[in-house]
C-alpha positions in Angstrom: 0.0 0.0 0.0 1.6 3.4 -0.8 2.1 6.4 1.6 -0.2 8.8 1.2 0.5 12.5 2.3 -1.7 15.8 2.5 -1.0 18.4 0.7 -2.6 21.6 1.9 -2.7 24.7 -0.8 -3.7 28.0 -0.3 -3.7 31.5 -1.9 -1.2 33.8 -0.9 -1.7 36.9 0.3 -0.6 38.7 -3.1 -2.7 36.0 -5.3 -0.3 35.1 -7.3 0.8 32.1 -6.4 -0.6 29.0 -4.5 1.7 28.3 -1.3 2.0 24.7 -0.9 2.7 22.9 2.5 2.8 19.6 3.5 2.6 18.9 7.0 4.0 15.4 7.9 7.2 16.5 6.3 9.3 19.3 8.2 10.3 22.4 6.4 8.0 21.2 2.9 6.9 24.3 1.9 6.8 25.6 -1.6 5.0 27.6 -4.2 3.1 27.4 -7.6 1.6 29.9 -10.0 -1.4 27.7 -10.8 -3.5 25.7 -8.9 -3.2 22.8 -11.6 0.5 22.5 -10.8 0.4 22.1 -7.2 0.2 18.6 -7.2 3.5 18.3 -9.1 5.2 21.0 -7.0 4.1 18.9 -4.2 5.3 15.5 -5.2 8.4 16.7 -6.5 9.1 18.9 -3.0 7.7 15.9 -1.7 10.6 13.4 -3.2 13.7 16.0 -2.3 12.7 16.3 1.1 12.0 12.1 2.1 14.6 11.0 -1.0 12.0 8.9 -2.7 10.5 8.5 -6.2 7.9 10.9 -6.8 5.8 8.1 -8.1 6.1 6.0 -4.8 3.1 7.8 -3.2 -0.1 9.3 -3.2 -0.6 13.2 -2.6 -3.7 14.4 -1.1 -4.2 18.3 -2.0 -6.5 19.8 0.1 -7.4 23.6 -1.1 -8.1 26.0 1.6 -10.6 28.5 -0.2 -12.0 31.4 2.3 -15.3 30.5 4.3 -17.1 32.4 1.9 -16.0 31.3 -1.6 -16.6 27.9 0.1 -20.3 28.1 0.6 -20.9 29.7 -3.0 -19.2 26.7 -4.1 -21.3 24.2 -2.2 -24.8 25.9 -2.9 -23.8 26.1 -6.6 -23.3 22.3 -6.5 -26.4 22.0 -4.7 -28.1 23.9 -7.4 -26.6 22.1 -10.0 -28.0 18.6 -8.5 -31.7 20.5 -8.3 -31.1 21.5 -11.3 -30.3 17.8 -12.8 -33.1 16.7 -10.6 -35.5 19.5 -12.3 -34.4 18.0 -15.7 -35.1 14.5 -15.2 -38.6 15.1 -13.7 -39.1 17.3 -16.5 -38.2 14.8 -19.2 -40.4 12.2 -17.3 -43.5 14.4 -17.4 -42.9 15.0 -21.5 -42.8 11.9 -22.0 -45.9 10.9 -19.9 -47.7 14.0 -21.8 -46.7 12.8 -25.0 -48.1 9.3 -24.6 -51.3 10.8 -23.1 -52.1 13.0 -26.0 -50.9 9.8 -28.6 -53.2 7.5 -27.0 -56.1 10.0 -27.1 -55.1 10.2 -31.1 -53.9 13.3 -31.5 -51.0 13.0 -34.9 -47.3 13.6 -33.5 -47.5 17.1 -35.6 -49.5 18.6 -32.6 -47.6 16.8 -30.0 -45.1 18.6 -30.9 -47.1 21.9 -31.3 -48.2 21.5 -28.0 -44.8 20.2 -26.7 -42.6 22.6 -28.3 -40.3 20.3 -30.0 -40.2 18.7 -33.4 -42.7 16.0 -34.5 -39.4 14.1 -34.8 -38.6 14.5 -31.2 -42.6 14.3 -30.0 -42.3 10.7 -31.8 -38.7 9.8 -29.8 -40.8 10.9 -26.6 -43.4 8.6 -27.3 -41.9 5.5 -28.5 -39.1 6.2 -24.5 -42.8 6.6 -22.9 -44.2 3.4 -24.8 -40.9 1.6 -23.7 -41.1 2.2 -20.2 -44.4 1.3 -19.7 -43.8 -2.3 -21.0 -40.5 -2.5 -19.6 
């Protein structure tokens, strides 16, 4: 099992550059210009400082972001799991709608009048519907 080592990155106070630290080794501390280099910064500080390969181990890079910048980021993934959520129930309820208004006869032209899509696409949306229900 390899060695795994945190790796804890933050922005300095000028922002431009990432200061990289890595506590379990004494005196690791480094710096990158971009966040997407920090893990390479790391492992090579990393493998000067123990005099190992820098393939020998894992790195775990932890990015410290302020409090603030932290909770956009998690309600913006929240958001964007509503927002998958939305989509899905959305696409179930087309789908439902246009097998409802197929099986009442209405021609796939004004399906997709009504649905706002292509007769094309209002026929897709009914065959997936048809599927499901014998599936």
């Amino acid at each position: 099992m390899m060695r795994t080592y945190r790796v804890e990155v933050e922005r300095g106070r000028t922002g431009r550059w990432w200061l990289i630290d890595v506590p379990e080794v004494p005196a690791a501390h480094s710096q990158a210009r971009r966040l997407d280099q920090a893990e390479d910064v790391a492992r090579d500080l990393i493998a000067l400082m123990t005099d190992t390969d820098p393939d020998s181990f894992e790195v775990d890079i932890r990015v410290q972001l302020p409090d603030q910048v932290r909770a956009d980021l998690q309600r913006a993934e929240e958001l964007r799991q509503e927002a998958a959520r939305s989509q899905h129930e959305a696409a179930v309820l087309a789908r439902s709608a246009a097998r409802r208004l197929h099986d009442e006869g209405l021609p796939l032209r004004d399906i997709g009048k009504l649905l706002q899509v292509s007769h094309q696409r209002a026929h897709q949306l009914v065959d997936e519907a048809g599927e499901r229900l014998a599936g």
